[in-house]
C-alpha positions in Angstrom: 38.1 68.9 -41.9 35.4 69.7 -39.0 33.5 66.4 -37.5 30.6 66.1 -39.5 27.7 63.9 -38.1 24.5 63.0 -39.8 21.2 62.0 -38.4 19.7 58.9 -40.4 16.3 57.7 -40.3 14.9 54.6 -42.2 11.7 53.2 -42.9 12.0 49.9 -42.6 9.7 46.9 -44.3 6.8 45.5 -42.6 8.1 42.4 -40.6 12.4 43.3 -40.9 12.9 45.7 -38.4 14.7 42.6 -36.2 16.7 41.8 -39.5 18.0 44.9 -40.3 19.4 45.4 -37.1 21.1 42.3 -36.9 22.4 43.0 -40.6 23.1 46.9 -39.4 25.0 45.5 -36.4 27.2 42.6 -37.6 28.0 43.9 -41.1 27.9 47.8 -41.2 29.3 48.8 -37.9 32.4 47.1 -38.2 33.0 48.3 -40.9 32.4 52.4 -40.6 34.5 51.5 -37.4 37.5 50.6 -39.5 37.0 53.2 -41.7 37.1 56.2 -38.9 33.5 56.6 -38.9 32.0 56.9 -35.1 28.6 55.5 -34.7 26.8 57.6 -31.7 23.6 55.5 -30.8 21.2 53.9 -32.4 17.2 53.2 -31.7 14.4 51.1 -33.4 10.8 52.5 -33.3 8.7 50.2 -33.4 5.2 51.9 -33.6 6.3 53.9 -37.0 8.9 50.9 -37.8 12.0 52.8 -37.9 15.3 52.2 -37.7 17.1 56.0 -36.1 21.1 56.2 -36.1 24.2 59.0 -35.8 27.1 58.6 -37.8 29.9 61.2 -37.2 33.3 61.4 -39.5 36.1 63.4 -37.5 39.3 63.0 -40.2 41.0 64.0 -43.2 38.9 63.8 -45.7 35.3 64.9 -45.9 32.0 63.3 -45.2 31.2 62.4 -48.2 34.5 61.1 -49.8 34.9 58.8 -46.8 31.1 57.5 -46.9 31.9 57.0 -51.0 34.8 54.7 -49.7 32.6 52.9 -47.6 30.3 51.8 -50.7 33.1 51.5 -53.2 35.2 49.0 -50.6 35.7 45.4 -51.4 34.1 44.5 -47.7 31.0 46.3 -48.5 30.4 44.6 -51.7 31.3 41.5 -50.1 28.2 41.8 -47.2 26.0 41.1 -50.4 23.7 43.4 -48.5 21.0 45.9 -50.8 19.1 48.2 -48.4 16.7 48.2 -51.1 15.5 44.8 -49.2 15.5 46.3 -45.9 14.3 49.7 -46.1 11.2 51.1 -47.6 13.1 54.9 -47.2 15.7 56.7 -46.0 16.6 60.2 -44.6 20.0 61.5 -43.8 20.5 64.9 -42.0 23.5 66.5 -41.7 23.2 68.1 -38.0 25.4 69.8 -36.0 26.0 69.3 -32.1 24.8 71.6 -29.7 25.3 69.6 -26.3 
């Protein structure tokens, strides 16, 4: 499969922008680590509160079907962590790299 990296934006609630990073960054990360994914920055704007992230997977299986066993995993149920409480939306683009 080709790398396939996608461009997330979130809208994050009013007054959880710190908490959702914290969250993002002690539960999430380590875990698309173990899973293969590569996590290629991420940046907080504060003036529209928004939380702006890449996420690359560069393996066997496609993008999807790895993402799906992120959510399905026994560590991600275990965070005990709904976005729903976090984010007021979300919007994932698949891009591709040009430089």
């Amino acid at each position: 499969m080709a790398k396939t990296t996608q461009l997330r934006t979130y809208v994050v609630r009013d007054g959880l922008l710190d908490a959702w990073v914290q969250r993002w960054q002690a539960d999430i990360v380590p875990l698309r680590l173990e899973l293969g994914f590569e996590i290629g920055g991420a940046w907080v704007d504060r003036e529209r509160n928004q939380f702006v992230w890449l996420i690359s997977y560069d393996g066997p299986e496609t993008f999807a079907d790895r993402n799906a066993l992120y959510w399905a995993s026994p560590a991600r149920k275990a965070m005990k962590l709904d976005p729903d409480d976090y984010l007021v939306s979300t919007d994932d683009r698949t891009v591709e790299e040009r430089y």
